[in-house]
N, C-alpha and C positions, 0 to 999 in steps of 0.2 A: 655687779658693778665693774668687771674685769673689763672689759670693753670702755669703756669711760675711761678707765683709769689708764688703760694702753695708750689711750688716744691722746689723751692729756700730756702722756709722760713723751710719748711721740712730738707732738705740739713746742711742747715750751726746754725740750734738748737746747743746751745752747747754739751746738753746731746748727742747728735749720731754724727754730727759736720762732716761728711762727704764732705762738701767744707769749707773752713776758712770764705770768703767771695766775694762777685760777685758783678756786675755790670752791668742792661741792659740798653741802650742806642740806641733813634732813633733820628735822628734830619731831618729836610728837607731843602730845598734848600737853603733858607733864613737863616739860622743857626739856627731856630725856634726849641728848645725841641720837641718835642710830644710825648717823652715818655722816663721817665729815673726810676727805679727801685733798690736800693742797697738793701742787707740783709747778714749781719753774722757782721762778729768783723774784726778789723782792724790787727790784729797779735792773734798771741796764746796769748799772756799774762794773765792772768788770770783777770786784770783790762783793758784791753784795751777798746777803745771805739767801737760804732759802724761803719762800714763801710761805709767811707765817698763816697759822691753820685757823688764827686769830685773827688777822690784818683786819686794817678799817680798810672801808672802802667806799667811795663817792657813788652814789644812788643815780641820780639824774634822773628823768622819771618815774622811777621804780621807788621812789621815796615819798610822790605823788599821795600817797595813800595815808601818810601821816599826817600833813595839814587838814587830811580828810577827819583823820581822827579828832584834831584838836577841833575842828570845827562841832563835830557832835558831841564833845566835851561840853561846851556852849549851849547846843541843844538840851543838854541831860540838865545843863544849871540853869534852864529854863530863860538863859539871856538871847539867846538868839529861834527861830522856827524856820525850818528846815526851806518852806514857802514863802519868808519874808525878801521884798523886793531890796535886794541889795543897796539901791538909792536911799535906804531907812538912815543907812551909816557915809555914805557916798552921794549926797545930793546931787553934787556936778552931773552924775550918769545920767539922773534922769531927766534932764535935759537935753540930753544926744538927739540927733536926728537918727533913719534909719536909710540905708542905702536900699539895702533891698531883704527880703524875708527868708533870708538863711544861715542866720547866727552870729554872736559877737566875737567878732576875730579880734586877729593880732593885728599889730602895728606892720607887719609885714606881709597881709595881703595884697595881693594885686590892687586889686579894688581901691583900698586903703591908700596905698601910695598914690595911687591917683589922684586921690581924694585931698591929701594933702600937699600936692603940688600944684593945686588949683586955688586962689584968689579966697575962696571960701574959706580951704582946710587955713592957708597963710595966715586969715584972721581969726580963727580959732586958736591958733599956736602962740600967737600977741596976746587974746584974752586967758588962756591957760598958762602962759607964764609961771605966774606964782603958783600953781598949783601944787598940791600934792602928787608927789611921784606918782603913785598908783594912779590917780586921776588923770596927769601929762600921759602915763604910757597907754591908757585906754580912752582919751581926750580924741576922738573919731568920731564918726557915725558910726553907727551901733549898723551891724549886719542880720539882727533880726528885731521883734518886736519883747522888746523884755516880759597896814601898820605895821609896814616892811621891817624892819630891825625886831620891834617886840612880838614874832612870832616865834625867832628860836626860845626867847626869854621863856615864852608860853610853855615850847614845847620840853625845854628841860626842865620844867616846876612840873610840868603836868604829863608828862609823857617818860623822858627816861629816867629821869629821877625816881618817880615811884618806882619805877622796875627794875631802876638798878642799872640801866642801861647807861656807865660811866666813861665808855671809850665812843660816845654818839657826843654830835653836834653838827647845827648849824652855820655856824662860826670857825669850821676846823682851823683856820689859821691864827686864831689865836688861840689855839690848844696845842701846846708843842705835844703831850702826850697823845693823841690823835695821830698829829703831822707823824710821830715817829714809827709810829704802825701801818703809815699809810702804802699800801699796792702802788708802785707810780701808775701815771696816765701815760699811757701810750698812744701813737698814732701810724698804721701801715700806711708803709709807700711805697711803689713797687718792688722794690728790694730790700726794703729790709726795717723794722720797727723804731720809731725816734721817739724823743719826748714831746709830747705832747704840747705845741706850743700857744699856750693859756692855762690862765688863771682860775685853780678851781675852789668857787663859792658853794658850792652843792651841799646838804645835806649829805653830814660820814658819818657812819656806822662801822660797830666793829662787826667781823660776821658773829662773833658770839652773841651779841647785843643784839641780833638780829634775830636769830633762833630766842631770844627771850621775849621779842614783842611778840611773833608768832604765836607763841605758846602760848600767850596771855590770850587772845583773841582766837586760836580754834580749843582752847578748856574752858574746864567746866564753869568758870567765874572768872572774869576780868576785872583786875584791877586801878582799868583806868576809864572802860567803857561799861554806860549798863547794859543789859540781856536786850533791850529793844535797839540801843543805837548798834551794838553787834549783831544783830539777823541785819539791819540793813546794809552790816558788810558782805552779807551772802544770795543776801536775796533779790532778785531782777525787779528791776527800777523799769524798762523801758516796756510800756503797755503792748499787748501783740494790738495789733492793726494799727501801731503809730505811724507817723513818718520817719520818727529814731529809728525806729526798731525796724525798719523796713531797709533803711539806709545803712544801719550796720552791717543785716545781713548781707546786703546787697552790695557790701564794699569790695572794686574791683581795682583800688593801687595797687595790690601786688604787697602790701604791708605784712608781715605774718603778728605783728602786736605782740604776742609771746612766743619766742621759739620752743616752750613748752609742747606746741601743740604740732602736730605730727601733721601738715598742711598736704592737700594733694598735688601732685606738678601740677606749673604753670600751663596754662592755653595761650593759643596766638590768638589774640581780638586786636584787629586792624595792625596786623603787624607787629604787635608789642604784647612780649611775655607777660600774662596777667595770672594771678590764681582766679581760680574758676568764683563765681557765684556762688555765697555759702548756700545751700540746697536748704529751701524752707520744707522742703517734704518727710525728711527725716535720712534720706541718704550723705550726709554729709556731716557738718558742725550744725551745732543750734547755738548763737549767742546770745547772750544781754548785758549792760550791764548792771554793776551793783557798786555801791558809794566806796568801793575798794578798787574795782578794776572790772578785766573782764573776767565773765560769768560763762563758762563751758558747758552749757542745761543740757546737750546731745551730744555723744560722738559716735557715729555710725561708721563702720568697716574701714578704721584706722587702727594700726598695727603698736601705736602708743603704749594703750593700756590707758590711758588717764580717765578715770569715773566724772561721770556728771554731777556736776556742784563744783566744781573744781574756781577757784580767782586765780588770777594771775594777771600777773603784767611784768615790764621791765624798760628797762634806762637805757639811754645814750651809750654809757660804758659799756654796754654787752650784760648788764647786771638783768637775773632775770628771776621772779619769784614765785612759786605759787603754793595756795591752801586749799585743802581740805579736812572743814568743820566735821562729820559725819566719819570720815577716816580717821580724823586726828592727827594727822600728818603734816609737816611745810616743809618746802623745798626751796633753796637756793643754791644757783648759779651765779659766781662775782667773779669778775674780771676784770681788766681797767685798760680797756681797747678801743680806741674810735677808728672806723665809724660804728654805728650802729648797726646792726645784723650783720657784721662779715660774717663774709660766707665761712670762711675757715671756721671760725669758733660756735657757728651756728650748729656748724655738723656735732662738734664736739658736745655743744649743751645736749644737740639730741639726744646723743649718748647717755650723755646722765639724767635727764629727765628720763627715759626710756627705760633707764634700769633700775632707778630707785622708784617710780609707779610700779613696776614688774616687784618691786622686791617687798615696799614696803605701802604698796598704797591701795593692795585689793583686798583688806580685811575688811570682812562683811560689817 
């Protein structure tokens, strides 16, 4: 890990100051540390301390995977089916029209906005009024063919409460012990790193809190999930010959989804740097995913090290996570940087993704 850790300590010097401050983290099944690493300062302040090895830190979609959990909470208590058409609890949906047949977007689709600056959407917005929030924010045409507040409630009765998980919350502002662990949010601008200007609502975690969900979910008995709703945190959802599964593969933004993964340089298609075509033949990545995130099924003549089975995903802050059930290992990267995938910090996660697979993730 010596290479990570130069890089880091390199990084976050105050003189050049290129990340505020970071976080690496591996734990194994047991909840066992085997490897945690902090470096920079705790905020800009000019006295602030160093970065605690503990700090909480805001997820952004790298927390994604917790609502996931509470959801199959529901599944195991038999209230809710994994196939039941959302409109069961949400009638207003199923009413929507459909635009066209490729998925229920956001309120800020193209399309969408269109949609709603037409005579039509105007009079949808008049009858949706009263609506329930969730309802007004996906009150649209639906783009393919198909209890805001009391979900933290949910998640601290049924999620970190039983694990113990006492420095996590939904709500971090009104948790001053949270707020007082917290990593600030930063934001690069050509010269030089500022605070962050908004308000962050996100799901916080302390990293120790973090390494204990993990460990619940790649050992041998979880106790918050049962043995079926946990394989469908591992196991690939997206059929081969779908059009998901066709579409993932075949994603050509330029997205890397987790910097975990040891991506190959970009190609020019029509002028604009793209990463190549994930290779369905076996020369490249194979992905899918799975009710966690993505699912790594291949890696072919990448220099990583990361085994297949691998989840991972990560957030807006640079936060980046990933498991292995069969190895018994998880790994995080936390930072509290926007934008998303700076290049600078990307390099660095390499880094330590790169050396903690190499160190701790090739046990047969």
């Amino acid at each position: 890990m010596d290479s990570f850790e130069s890089a880091l300590s390199e990084a976050t010097t105050p003189a050049s100051r290129d990340v505020l401050g970071a976080i690496g983290l591996v734990v194994d099944a047991a909840g066992k540390v085997l490897y945690q690493h902090a470096s920079g300062n705790q905020s800009l302040a000019p006295d602030a301390p160093p970065v605690d090895a503990h700090a909480t830190v805001t997820l952004g979609s790298a927390g994604k995977f917790i609502t996931h959990i509470a959801a199959l909470q529901c599944v195991d208590r038999k209230l809710l089916g994994l196939d039941d058409p959302v409109s069961q609890w949400l009638p207003e949906l199923d009413a929507l029209q459909i635009i066209e047949p490729s998925g229920l977007g956001g309120s800020d689709e193209p399309i969408v906005e269109r949609w709603r600056a037409s005579p039509a959407g105007a009079a949808h917005a008049a009858a949706t009024a009263d609506a329930h929030m969730i309802v007004k924010l996906f009150a649209h045409p639906l783009l393919f063919e198909p209890g805001e507040g009391r979900l933290g409630e949910y998640v601290q009765a049924n999620i970190f409460t039983p694990l113990g998980m006492d420095k996590s919350s939904f709500l971090p502002q009104t948790r001053e012990d949270v707020l007082a662990k917290l990593l600030q949010m930063v934001e690069r601008t050509p010269t030089s790193l500022v605070p962050f200007d908004g308000e962050t609502r996100d799901v916080t975690v302390s990293v120790r809190d973090f390494g204990v969900l993990f460990a619940d979910l790649i050992g041998p008995a979880s106790k918050i999930l049962s043995a079926e709703s946990i394989n469908l945190l591992f196991t690939p959802q997206l059929a081969d010959g779908s059009k998901a599964l066709a579409d993932l593969r075949g994603e050509k933004k330029g997205e890397t989804y987790a910097t975990s993964l040891q991506l190959p340089a970009p190609v020019e298609v029509d002028g604009v740097p793209t990463l190549p075509v994930w290779d369905l033949e076996g020369k490249g990545l194979t992905l899918n995913w799975t009710l966690a995130g993505l699912l790594v099924e291949g890696v072919h003549g990448l220099p990583l090290g990361m085994p297949p089975g691998t989840v991972t995903w990560n957030g807006m802050p640079n936060v980046v996570w990933a498991m292995h059930r069969e190895r018994g290992i998880a790994l995080l990267f936390a930072t509290q940087l926007i934008p998303v995938d700076d290049e600078k910090v990307v390099k660095i996660q390499l880094e330590f993704f790169k050396g903690a697979w190499a160190t701790y993730g090739n046990a047969a």
